[in-house]
BABALUM-560391 format. One record per residue (C-alpha): z, y, x; residue number from 1; residue in three letters. Coordinates in steps of 0.1 Angstrom, whole numbers, plus 2048, in hexadecimal, padded with zeros to 3 digits. Layout:
<sites>
[site [Z Y X] NUM Ala]
...
</sites>
This chain:
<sites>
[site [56D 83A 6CB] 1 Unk]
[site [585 821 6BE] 2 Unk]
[site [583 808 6D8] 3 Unk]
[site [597 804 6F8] 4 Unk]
[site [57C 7FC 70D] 5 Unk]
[site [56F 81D 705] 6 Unk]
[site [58D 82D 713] 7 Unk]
[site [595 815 72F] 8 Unk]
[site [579 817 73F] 9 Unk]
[site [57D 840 742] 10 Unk]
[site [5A0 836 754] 11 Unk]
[site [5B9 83B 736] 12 Unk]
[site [5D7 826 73C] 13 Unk]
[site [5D8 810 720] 14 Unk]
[site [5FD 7FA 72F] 15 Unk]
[site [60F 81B 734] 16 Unk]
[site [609 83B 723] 17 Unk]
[site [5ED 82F 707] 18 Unk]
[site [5ED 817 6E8] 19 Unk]
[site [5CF 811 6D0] 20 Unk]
[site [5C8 7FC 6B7] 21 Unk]
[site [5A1 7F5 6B6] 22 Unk]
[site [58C 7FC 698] 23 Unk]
[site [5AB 80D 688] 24 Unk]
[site [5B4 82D 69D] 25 Unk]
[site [5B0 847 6B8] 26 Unk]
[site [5C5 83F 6DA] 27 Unk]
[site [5E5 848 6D6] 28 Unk]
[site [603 851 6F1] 29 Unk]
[site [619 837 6F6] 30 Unk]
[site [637 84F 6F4] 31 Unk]
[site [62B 85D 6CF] 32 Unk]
[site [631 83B 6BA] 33 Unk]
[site [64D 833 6AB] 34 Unk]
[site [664 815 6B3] 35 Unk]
[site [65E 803 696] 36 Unk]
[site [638 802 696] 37 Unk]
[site [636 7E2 6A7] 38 Unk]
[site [614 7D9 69C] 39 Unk]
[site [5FC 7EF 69E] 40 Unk]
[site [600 816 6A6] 41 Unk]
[site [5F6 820 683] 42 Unk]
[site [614 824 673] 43 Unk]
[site [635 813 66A] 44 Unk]
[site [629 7FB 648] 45 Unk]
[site [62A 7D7 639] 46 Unk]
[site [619 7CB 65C] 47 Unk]
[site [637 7D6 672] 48 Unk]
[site [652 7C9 658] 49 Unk]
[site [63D 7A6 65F] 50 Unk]
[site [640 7A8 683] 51 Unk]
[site [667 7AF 67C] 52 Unk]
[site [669 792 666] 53 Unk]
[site [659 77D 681] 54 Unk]
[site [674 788 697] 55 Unk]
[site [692 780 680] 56 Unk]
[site [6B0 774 68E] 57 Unk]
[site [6A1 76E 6B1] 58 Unk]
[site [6C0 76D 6CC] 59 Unk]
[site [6BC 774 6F0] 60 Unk]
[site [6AB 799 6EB] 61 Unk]
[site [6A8 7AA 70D] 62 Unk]
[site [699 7BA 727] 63 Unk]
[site [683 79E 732] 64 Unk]
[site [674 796 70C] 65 Unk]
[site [66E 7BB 705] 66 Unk]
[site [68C 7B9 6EB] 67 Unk]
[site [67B 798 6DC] 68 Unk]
[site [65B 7B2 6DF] 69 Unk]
[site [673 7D2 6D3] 70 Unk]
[site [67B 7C0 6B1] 71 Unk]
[site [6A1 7C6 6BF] 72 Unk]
[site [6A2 7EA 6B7] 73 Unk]
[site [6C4 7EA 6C0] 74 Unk]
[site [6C4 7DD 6DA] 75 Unk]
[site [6E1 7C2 6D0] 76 Unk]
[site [6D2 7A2 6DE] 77 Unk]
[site [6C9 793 6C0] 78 Unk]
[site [6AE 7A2 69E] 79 Unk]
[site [6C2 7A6 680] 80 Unk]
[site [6CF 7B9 663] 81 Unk]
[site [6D5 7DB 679] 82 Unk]
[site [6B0 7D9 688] 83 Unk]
[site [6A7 7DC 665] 84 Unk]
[site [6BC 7F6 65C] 85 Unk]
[site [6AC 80B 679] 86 Unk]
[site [688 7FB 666] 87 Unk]
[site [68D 803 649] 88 Unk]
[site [696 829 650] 89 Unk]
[site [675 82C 666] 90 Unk]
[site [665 81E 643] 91 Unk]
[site [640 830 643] 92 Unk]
[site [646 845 65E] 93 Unk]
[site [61D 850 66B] 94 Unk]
[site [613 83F 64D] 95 Unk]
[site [5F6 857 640] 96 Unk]
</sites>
């Protein structure tokens, strides 16, 4: 029950309305996670501020990158010290 094929092969939408991240957790909607948990839906933690610091000080943020894959959380063109502001106060946020 933690697998996408599970659910994919029922017809769940898994590029639109569903996320999971196999072995770890349920399916969950696309429209329940928060901004800042880039890598995995399982809470905002150490593996998300890694994925920002991967992302640090990338330029050319927009549309067709995702937001340098929605590390630009504001949307400014470019990952840096205000994209983790808006990290740091989503800090364990779904963390159980």
């Amino acid at each position: 029950m933690q697998t996408k094929n599970t659910f994919s092969s029922a017809g769940w939408d898994f590029n639109y309305v569903w996320e999971i991240c196999e072995g770890i957790n349920y399916p969950v909607l696309l429209s329940l996670i928060p901004p800042c948990d880039f890598a995995c839906p399982d809470g905002i933690d150490f593996m998300d501020m890694s994925f920002l610091a991967s992302h640090w000080l990338d330029v050319d943020c927009d549309a067709s990158n995702h937001y340098c894959q929605s590390t630009d959380l504001d949307k400014s063109g470019a990952v840096g010290v205000s994209d983790l502001g808006i990290f740091a106060d989503s800090w364990l946020e779904g963390v159980e």
